[in-house]
C-alpha positions in Angstrom: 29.7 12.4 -31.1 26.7 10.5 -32.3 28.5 7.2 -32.3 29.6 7.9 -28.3 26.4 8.7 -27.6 24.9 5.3 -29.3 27.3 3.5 -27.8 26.4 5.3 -24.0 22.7 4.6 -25.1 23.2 1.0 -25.8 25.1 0.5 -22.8 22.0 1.6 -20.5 19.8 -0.5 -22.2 20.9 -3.7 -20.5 20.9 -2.9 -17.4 17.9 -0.4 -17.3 15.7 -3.1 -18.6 17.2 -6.4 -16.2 16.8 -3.4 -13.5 13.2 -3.6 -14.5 12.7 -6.8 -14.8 14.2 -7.7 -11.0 11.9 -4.6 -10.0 9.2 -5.7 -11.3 9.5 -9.7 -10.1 10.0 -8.2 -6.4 7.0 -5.9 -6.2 5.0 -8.7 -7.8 6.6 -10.9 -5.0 5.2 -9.1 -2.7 2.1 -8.1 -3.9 0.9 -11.5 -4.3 1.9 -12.4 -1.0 0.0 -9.9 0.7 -3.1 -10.7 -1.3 -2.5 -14.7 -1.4 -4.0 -15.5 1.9 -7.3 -14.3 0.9 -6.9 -15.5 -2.6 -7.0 -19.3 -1.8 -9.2 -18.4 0.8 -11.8 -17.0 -1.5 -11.1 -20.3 -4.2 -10.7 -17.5 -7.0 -9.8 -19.0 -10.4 -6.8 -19.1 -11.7 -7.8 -16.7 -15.0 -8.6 -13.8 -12.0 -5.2 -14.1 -10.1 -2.9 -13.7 -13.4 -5.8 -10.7 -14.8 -4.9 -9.2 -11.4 -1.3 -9.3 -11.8 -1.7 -8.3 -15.3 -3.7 -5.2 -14.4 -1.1 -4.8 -11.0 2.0 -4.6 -14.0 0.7 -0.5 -14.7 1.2 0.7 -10.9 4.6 -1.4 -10.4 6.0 0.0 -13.8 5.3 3.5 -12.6 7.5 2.6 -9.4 10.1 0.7 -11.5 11.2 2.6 -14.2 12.9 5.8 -12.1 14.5 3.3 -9.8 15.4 1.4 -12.9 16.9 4.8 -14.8 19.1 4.9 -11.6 20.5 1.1 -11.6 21.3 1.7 -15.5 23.2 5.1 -14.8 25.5 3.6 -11.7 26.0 -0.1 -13.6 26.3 1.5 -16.8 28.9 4.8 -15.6 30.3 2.4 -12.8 31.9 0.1 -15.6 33.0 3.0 -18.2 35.0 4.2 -15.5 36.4 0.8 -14.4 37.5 0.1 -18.1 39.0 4.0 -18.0 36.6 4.7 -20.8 35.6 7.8 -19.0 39.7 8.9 -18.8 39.9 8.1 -22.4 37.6 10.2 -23.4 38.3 13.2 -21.0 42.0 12.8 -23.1 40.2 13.5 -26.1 38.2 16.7 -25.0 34.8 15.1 -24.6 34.1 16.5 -20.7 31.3 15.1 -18.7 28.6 17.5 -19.7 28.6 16.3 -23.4 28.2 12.7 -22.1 25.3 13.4 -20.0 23.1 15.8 -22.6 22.3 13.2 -24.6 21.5 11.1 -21.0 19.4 14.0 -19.6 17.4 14.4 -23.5 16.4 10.5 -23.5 16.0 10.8 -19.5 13.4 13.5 -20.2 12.3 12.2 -22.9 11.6 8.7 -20.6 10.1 11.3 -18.0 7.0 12.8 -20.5 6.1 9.0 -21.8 6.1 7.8 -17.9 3.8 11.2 -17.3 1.2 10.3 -20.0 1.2 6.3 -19.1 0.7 7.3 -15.5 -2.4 9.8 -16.5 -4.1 8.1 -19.6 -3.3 4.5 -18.6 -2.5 3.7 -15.0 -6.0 5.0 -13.4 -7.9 2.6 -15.5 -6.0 -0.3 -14.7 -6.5 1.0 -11.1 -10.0 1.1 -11.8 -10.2 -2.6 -12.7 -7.4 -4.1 -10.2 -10.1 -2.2 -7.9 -13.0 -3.8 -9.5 -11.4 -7.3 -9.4 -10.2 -6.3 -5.3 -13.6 -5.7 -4.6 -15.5 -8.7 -6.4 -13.1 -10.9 -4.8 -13.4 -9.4 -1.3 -17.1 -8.6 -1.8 -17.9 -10.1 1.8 -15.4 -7.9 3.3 -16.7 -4.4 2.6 -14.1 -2.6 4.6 -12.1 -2.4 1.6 -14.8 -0.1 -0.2 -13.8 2.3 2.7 -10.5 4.7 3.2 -9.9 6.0 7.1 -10.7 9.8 7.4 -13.4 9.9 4.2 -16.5 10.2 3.9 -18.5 6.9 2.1 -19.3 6.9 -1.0 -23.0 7.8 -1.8 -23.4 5.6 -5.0 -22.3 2.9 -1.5 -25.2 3.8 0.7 -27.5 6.8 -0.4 -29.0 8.1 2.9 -25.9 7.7 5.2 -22.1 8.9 5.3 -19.7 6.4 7.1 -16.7 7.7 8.4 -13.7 5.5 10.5 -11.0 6.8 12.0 -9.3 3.9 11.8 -9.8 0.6 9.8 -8.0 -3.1 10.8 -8.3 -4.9 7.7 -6.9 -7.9 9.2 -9.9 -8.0 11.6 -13.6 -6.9 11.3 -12.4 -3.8 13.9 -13.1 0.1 13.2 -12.6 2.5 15.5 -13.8 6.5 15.4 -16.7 5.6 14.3 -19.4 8.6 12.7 -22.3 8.2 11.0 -24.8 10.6 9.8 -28.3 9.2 8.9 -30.0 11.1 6.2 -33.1 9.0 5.4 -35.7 11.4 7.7 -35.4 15.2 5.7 -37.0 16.2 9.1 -34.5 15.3 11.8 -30.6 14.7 11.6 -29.4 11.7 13.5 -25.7 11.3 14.4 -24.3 8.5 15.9 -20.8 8.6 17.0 -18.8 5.5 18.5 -15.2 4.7 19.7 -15.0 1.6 18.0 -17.1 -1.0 16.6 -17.1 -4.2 14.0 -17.9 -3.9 10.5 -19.8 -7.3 9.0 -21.1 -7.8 5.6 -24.9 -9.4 5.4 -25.0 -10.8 1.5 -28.5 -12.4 2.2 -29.6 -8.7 3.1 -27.8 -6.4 1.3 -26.7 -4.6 4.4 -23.4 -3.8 6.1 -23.7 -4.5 9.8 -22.1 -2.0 12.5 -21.7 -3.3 15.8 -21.0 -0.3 17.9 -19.6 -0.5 21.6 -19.1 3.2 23.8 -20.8 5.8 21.7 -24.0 8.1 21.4 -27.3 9.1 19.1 -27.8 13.1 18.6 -31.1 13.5 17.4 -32.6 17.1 16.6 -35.4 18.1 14.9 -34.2 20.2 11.9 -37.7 21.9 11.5 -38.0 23.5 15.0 -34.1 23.0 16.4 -35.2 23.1 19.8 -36.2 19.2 20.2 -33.2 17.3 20.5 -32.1 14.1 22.2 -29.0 12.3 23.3 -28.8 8.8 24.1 -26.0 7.4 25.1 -24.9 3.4 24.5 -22.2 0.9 25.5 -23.5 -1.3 22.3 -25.9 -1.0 19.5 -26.0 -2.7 16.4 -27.0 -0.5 12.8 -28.0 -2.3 10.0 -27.5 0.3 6.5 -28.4 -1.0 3.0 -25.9 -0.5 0.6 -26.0 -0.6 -3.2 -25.4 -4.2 -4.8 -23.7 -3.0 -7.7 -20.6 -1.8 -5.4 -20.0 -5.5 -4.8 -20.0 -7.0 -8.4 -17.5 -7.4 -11.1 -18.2 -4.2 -13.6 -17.5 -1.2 -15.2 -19.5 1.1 -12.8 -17.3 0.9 -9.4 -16.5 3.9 -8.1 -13.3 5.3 -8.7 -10.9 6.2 -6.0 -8.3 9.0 -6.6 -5.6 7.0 -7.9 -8.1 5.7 -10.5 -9.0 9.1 -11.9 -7.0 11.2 -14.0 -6.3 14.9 -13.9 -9.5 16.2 -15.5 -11.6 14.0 -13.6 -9.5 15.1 -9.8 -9.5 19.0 -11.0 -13.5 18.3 -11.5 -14.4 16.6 -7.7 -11.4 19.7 -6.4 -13.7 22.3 -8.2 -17.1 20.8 -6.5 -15.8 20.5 -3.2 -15.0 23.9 -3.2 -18.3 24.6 -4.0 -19.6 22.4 -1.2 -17.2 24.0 1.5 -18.6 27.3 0.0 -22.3 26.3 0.7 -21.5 24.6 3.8 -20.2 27.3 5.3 -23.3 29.3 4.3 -25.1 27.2 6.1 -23.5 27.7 9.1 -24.2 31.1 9.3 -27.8 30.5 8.2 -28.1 28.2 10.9 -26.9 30.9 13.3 -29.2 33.9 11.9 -32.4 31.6 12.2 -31.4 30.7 15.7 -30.6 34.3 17.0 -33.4 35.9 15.2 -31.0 38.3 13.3 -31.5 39.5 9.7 -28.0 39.4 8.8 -24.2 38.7 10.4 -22.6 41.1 9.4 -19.0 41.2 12.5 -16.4 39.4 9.8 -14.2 39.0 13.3 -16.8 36.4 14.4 -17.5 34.9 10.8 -13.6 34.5 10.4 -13.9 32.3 13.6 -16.6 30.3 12.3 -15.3 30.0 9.5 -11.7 28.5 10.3 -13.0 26.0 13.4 -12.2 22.7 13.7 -13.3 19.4 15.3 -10.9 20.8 18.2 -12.7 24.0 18.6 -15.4 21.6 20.2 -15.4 20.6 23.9 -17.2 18.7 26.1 -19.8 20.8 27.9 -18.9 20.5 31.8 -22.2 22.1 33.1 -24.0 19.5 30.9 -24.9 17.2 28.0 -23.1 17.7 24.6 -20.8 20.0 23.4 -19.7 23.5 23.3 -18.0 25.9 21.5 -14.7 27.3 23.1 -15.0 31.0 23.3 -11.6 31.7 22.4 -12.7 35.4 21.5 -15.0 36.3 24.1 -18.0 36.9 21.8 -21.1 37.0 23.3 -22.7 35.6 20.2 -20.8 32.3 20.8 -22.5 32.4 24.5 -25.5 32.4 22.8 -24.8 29.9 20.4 -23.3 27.5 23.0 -26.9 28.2 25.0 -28.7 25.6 21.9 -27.2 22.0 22.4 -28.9 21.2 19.2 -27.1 23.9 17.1 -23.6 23.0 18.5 -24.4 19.6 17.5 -25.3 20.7 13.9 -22.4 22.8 13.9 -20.1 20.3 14.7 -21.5 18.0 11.7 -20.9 20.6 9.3 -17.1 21.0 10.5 -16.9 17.3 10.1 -18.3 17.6 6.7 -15.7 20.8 5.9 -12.9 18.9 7.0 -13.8 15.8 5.3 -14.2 18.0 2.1 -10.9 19.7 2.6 -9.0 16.7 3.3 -10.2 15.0 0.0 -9.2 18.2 -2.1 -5.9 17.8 -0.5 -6.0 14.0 -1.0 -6.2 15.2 -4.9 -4.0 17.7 -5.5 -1.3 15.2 -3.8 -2.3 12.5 -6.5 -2.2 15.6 -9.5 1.3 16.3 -8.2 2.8 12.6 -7.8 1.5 12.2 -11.4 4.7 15.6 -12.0 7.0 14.3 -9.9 7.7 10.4 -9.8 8.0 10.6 -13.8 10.6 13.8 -13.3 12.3 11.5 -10.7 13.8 10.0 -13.8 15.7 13.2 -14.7 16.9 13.5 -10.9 18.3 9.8 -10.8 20.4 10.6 -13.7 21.9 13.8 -11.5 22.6 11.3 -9.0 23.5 7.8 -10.9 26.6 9.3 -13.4 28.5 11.0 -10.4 28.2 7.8 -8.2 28.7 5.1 -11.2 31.9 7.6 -12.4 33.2 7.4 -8.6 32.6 3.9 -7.4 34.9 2.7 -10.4 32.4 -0.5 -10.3 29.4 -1.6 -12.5 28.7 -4.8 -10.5 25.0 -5.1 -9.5 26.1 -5.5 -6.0 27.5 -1.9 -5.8 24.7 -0.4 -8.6 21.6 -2.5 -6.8 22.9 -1.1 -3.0 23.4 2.6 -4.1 19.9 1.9 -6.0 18.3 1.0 -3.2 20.0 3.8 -0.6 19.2 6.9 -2.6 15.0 5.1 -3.7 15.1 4.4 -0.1 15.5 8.4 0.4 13.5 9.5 -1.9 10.3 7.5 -1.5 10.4 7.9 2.3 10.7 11.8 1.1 7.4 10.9 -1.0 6.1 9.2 2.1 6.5 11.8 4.8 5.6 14.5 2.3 1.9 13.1 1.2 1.6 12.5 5.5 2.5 15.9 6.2 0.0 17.0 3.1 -2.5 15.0 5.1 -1.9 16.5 7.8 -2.5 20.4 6.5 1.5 20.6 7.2 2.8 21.1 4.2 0.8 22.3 0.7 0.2 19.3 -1.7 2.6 20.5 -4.4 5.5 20.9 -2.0 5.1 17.6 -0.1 5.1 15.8 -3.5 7.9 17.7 -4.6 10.2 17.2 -1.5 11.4 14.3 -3.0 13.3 15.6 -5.9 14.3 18.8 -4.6 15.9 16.9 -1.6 17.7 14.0 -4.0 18.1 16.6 -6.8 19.4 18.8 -4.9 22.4 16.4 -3.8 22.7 15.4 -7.4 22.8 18.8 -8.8 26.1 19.2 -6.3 27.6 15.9 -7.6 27.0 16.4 -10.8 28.9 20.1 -10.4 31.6 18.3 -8.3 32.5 15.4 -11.4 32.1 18.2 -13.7 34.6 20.3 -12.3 36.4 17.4 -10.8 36.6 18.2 -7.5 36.8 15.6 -4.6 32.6 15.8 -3.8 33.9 14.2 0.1 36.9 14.1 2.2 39.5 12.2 1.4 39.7 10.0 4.1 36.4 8.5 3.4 37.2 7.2 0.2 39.2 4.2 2.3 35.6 3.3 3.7 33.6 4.1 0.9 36.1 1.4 -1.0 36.6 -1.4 1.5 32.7 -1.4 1.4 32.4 -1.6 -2.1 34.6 -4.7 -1.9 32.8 -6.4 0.5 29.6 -5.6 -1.5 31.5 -6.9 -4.6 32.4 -10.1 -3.0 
C-alpha cells in the first residue's frame, strides 16, 4: 500500500505544480495589466515593478494552490483510469476509499500549511504591495480610501471621509459625508451627492470639490443653535498626514493585511465603540427632554436598532425626521429639535460604519478557514470527475478546473456581498462555498465509491462528445 500510494503521490506532483505555475503566470498576467497603465505613467523603476510582483506572488498563491489541488486530482485520476489502472487495482481489492485516504491526509495536510501561510505571511506582503500601491499612486489618494468606511484617522485627524462610491478611473466620488471634528464646540456635517477627489502635494491637502449637497452646523454646547446651508458647489480643503503617502513601514493596514489577533482586536474595540455610541444617544436624548433617566426599553430597543432609513426628509420643514413607526410621543418630541435629529443621524452613520467593519472582519477571519479547506473539497470533487472522464489531458482537467473554481469563487463572491449586506452572517457567507461544492463532491465521491452511475445514462453521450471536442 505504501508503494501505491507513492506512486498516486508522485503522479500529482506534476501536474499540481505546472497547474500552479499556469495559475500563477495568468493572475500575474492580469495583474500587471491592470496596474501597467499607471506604471509607465508614473516612470517607476524597474527594481519597484518586479518588488511588486514579488510581493503580489503571496495573494496569487493563496488563490492558486486549491484550484491547483483540483487540476492535479482530474489530470492525475483522469489518466489512471484511461490506462485502466483504476480497474486493475479494483481486481486486486484496493477500492476507492484506500486510494483517496492517503489523498485526503496530504490534502489536509496542504490545507493547515496554506492556513498558516495565509495568516503569518500573506498580510505582510499585503502590507507592503500596499505600501509600494500607495507610494506609487501617492498623487491619487483615492486609493487610501474603501467605499462605505470610515477614513482612517492616522489619514486626516479632525475629519472622517466617507464615499459611497469611488471611480478610480476618474477623480469622481459620489455619496459624499464628511464630519469635521476640528471645533470640540460645534459638529459640522457636510453631506454631498457627488464630488471630485484631487491630491494637493505642494499643500499637503486632499481637495473635495462638492456639487448638490449641505452643511449642518449645531452648536454641541447649547444644541439649540443650528444652521443648514445648502450648496450646488463648494470646494474643502482637509490636511492629511504626509506619512500616508511615503514608502514605509508605518502605512496603515487594511483588513487583508492584518492577521487574526490583530482583526479579533479592532472586532473587540468596535464593539466597545457601538456600545458607547449608543450611550450617547440616549444621553443626547435625556439632556434634551430634561429627563433623569430612560427607562421604556420598547423605545430604547427602537433607538437602538435604527438605521440611515429610519430617517426622512422633514415635509413641514428643513432637515430630517425620525419616522414614528411606534407612535411614541417621545419621538414627537425628539423630531421637534432639528439639531438632535441631525446628531442622531451622525451617530447611526457612525454605528453602521462600525458594524459594517466588524463584519468586513469576521469575513476576512473566515476566508482565512475556508479557501485553505477548499483544498480538501477539490479533492471530493477532482477523483470522481478525473475516474469518470477516462481523460487526463489538460484540455478536459483545465475546463472542469475552471467550471467547478468558477462555482465556487462566485459562491465566495456573492457570500462576502450578502455578508456586506447584513444578509447572511460572516461565517456562513464564507463558508457557502465549500458546503455548496462539497456538498456535490461528498455525493460523487459516495456514487464512485459505491459505483453507481452519479447521472443518467443518456448524458454520458454528451458529456463524451464534449470531452472529445475539448481533447482535440
Amino acid at each position: 500500500m505504501l508503494i501505491l500510494t507513492r506512486y498516486i503521490l508522485r503522479s500529482m506532483l506534476g501536474p499540481f505544480m505546472f497547474g500552479l505555475a499556469v495559475l500563477i503566470f495568468l493572475f500575474m498576467t492580469n495583474y500587471m495589466i491592470r496596474q501597467m497603465k499607471i506604471l509607465l505613467s508614473k516612470d517607476v523603476p524597474l527594481d519597484i515593478i518586479f518588488q511588486l510582483m514579488f510581493l503580489s506572488l503571496a495573494w496569487m498563491l493563496a488563490l492558486a494552490v486549491p484550484m491547483a489541488v483540483l487540476l492535479a486530482m482530474i489530470m492525475t485520476f483522469g489518466r489512471l483510469s484511461a490506462d485502466n489502472e483504476i480497474t486493475a487495482l479494483k481486481a486486486n481489492g484496493v477500492g476507492m476509499h484506500r486510494i483517496m485516504i492517503p489523498v485526503l491526509i496530504v490534502a489536509s495536510t496542504l490545507a493547515v500549511g496554506m492556513f498558516m501561510f495565509n495568516e503569518y505571511v500573506v498580510p505582510d506582503t499585503n502590507l507592503k504591495v500596499r505600501t509600494l500601491i500607495i507610494h506609487i499612486n501617492k498623487k491619487n489618494p483615492k486609493l487610501v480610501f474603501q467605499p462605505n468606511v470610515f477614513s482612517d484617522e492616522k489619514l486626516v485627524r479632525e475629519y472622517s471621509l466617507l464615499f459611497n462610491e469611488i471611480d478610480n478611473s476618474s477623480p469622481w466620488v459620489y455619496g459624499v459625508l464628511i464630519f469635521n471634528r476640528a471645533d470640540p464646540r460645534e459638529h459640522r456635517t457636510i453631506v454631498a451627492d457627488r464630488g471630485t477627489l484631487e491630491f494637493s502635494e505642494a499643500e499637503s491637502q486632499i481637495v473635495l470639490t462638492l456639487y448638490d449637497g449641505e452643511v449642518h452646523q449645531v452648536n454641541l454646547e447649547t444644541l439649540s443653535e443650528y444652521r443648514l446651508v445648502q450648496f450646488e458647489k463648494q470646494v474643502v480643503r482637509i490636511p492629511y498626514e504626509n506619512d500616508e503617502f511615503t514608502m514605509g513601514d508605518n502605512a496603515s493596514r487594511g483588513d487583508r493585511s492584518k492577521n487574526i489577533k490583530m482583526m479579533r482586536a479592532n472586532i473587540d474595540e468596535w464593539d466597545r465603540m457601538i456600545s458607547n455610541q449608543h450611550k450617547i444617544i440616549v444621553q443626547r436624548i435625556e439632556r434634551l427632554l430634561k429627563i433623569q433617566k430612560l427607562e421604556d426599553e420598547e423605545l430604547k430597543t427602537f433607538l437602538f436598532n435604527m438605521t440611515k432609513d429610519s430617517f426622512v426628509r422633514n415635509p413641514e420643514g428643513r432637515g430630517y425626521i425620525i419616522k414614528n413607526d411606534l407612535g411614541h410621543e417621545t419621538i414627537d418630541q425628539i423630531n421637534e429639535s432639528v439639531s438632535l435629529v441631525s446628531l442622531l443621524q451622525t451617530d447611526i452613520y457612525r454605528i453602521q460604519s462600525h458594524a459594517r467593519n466588524q463584519s468586513k472582519y469576521l469575513v476576512e477571519i473566515h476566508k482565512k478557514f475556508s479557501l485553505p479547506f477548499a483544498c480538501i473539497v477539490f479533492v471530493l470533487i477532482g477523483i470522481p470527475l478525473g475516474v469518470r472522464s477516462r481523460h487526463g489531458g489538460l484540455a478536459v482537467g483545465g475546463s472542469m478546473s475552471v467550471f467547478f473554481y468558477l462555482i465556487y469563487w462566485a459562491s465566495l463572491i456573492g457570500g462576502e456581498k450578502l455578508a456586506d449586506r447584513e444578509i447572511l452572517p460572516a461565517w456562513l457567507s464564507m463558508w457557502l462555498p465549500n458546503i455548496v461544492v462539497g456538498s456535490f463532491g461528498i455525493w460523487l465521491t459516495i456514487s464512485m465509491i459505491r459505483e453507481k452511475s452519479m447521472i443518467d445514462s443518456r448524458w454520458y453521450t454528451v458529456i463524451n462528445r464534449i470531452t472529445n471536442l475539448l481533447r482535440r
